[in-house]
N, C-alpha and C positions, 0 to 999 in steps of 0.2 A: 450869761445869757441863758433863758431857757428855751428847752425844743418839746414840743406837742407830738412830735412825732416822728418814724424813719425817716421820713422825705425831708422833713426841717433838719433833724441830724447831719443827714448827706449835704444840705446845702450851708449846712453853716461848714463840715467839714470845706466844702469847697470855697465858701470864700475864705475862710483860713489861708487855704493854699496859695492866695494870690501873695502873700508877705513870702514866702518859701521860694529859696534858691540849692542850689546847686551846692551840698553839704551840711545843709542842714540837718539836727537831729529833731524830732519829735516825742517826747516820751507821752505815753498813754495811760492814766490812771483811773480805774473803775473798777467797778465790780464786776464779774461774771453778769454778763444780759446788759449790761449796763449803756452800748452803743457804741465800744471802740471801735467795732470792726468797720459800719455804717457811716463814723467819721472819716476813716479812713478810705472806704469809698466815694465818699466828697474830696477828700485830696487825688485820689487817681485822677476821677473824674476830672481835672482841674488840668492836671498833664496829659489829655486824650487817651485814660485809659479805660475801657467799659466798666463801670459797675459791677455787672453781672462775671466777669473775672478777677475779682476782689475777692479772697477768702481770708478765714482767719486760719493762720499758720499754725495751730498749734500740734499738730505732728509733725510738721515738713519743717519747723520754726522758724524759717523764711521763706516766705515768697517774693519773687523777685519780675516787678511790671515793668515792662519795656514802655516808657512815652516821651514826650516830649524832655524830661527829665527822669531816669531810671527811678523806681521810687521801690526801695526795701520795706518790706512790715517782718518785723521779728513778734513773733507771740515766744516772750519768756518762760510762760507758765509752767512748766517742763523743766525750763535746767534746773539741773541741780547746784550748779555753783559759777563761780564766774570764771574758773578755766575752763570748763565745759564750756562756755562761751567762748571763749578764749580758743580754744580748739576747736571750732567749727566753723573760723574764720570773721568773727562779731568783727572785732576792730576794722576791718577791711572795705565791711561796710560803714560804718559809724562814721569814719574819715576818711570816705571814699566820695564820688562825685555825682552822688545821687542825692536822695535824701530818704532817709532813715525813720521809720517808725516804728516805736518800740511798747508794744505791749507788756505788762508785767514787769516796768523797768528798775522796780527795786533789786530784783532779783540780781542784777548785772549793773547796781549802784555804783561802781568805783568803776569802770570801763566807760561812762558816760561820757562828753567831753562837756563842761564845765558852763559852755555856754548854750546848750540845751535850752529845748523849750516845752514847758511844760502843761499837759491838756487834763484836767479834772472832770469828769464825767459820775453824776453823782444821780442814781434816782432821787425822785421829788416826788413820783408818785406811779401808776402802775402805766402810764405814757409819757408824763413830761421827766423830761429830764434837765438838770443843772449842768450848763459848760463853762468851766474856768481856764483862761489860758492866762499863764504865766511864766516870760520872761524868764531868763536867768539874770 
């Protein structure tokens, strides 16, 4: 599907979120500016959590929203390997009782769980953007 813009972003992230339960994982694939963070704001949104308290983790490399369903976003971009993940408590979230979104998820390829779903975010041009989601 394509988005025209932030606000189509946010709203497709949020009807996304209506398939999402309680352990899910999300992986997020794009480029730097590309609208991970923004989708991900459609998914908070989706669990009553504000927008505007949606950041991208990439110092903190999680942020952790209290809503109707806990909802993790890790921005990977940072670690440098996947014990480092691994020691910061990744798995805890990953298979824990929230749902899990993971920015940068190659980084921390082999820690995923298997049935993963996966979101492609691709510029198309300097506002629209290409969303692919794909199934494990």
């Amino acid at each position: 599907m394509l988005s025209a813009s932030i606000k189509e972003t946010i709203q497709i992230g949020k009807q996304f979120a209506e398939r999402l339960k309680p352990g899910d994982v999300v992986c997020l694939d794009g480029d730097l500016g590309a609208g991970k963070t923004h989708f991900v704001k459609g998914i908070a949104s989706h669990f009553g959590i504000e927008e505007y308290e949606v950041s991208s983790p990439t110092f903190t490399l999680i942020n952790e929203y209290k809503g109707e369903i806990p909802v993790y976003h890790f921005d990977c971009y940072r670690i440098k390997s996947e014990q480092e993940a691994l020691e910061i408590g990744t798995e805890d979230y990953l298979y824990g009782d929230g749902i899990s979104i993971v920015e940068w998820p190659k980084k921390i390829g082999n820690l995923l769980p298997p049935e993963s779903v996966w979101v492609f975010i691709t510029h198309k041009s300097e506002h629209e953007r290409e969303i692919r989601i794909e199934d494990a």
